[in-house]
C-alpha positions as CSV (number, residue, x, y, z in Angstrom):
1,X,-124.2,-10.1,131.6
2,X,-127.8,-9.9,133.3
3,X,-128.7,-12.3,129.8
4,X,-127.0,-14.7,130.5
5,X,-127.8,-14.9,134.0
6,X,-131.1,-15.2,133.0
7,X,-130.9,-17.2,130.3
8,X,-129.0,-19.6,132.5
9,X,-131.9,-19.7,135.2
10,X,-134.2,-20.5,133.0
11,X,-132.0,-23.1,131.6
12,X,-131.3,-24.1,135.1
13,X,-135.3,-24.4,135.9
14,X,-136.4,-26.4,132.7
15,X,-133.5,-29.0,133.1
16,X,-134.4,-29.6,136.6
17,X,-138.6,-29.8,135.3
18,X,-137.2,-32.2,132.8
19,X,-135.4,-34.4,135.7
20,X,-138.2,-34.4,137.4
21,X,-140.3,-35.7,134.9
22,X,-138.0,-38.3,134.1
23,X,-137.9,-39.7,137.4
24,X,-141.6,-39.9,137.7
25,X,-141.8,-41.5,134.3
26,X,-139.4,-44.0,135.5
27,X,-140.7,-44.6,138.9
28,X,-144.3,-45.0,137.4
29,X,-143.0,-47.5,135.0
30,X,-140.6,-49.6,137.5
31,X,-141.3,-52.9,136.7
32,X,-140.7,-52.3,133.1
33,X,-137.3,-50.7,133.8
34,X,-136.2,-53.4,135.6
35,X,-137.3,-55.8,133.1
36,X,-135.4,-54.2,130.4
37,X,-132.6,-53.6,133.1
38,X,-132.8,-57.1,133.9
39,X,-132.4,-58.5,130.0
40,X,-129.5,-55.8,129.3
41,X,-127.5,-57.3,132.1
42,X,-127.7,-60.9,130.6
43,X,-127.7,-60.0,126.7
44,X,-125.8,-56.3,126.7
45,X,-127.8,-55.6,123.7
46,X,-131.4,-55.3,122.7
47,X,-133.0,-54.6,119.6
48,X,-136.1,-52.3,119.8
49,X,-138.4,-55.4,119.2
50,X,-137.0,-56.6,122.2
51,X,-137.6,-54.3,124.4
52,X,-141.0,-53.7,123.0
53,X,-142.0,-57.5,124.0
54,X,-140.4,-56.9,127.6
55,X,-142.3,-53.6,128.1
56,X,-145.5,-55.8,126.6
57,X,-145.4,-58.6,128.9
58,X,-147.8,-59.4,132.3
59,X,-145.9,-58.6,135.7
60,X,-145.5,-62.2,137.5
61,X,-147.1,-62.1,140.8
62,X,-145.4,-63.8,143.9
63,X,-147.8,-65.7,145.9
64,X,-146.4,-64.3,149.8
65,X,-146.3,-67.9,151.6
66,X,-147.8,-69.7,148.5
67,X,-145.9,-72.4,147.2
68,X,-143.7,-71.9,144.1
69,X,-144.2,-75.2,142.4
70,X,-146.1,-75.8,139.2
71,X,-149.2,-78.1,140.0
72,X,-151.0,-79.9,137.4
């Protein structure tokens, strides 16, 4: 019995490293999460090329009090 007690500790220790690691991952990347988040909500699918190109593109920066029309 002591095994498995162990064995189930150390179990219990490398999932929650693992969690972690995800969530830092995740937070690190935000902006590409929530792009592909974003593109699953509208198309419910995407192929890996797709999410590629997501992960791939520029963040848009929002001008605070800048206008939001085109010029030119």
């Amino acid at each position: 019995m002591r095994l498995d007690r162990l064995l189930h500790a150390r179990v219990d220790k490398m999932l929650l490293e693992q969690f972690q690691r995800a969530k830092r991952i995740i937070e690190r990347e935000r902006l590409e999460v929530d792009r592909v988040d974003e593109a699953l909500l509208i198309k419910g699918t995407l192929d890996a090329s797709e999410v590629v190109e997501l992960i791939a593109q520029q963040p848009r920066l929002k001008l605070v009090g800048g206008d939001d029309r085109k010029t030119g």
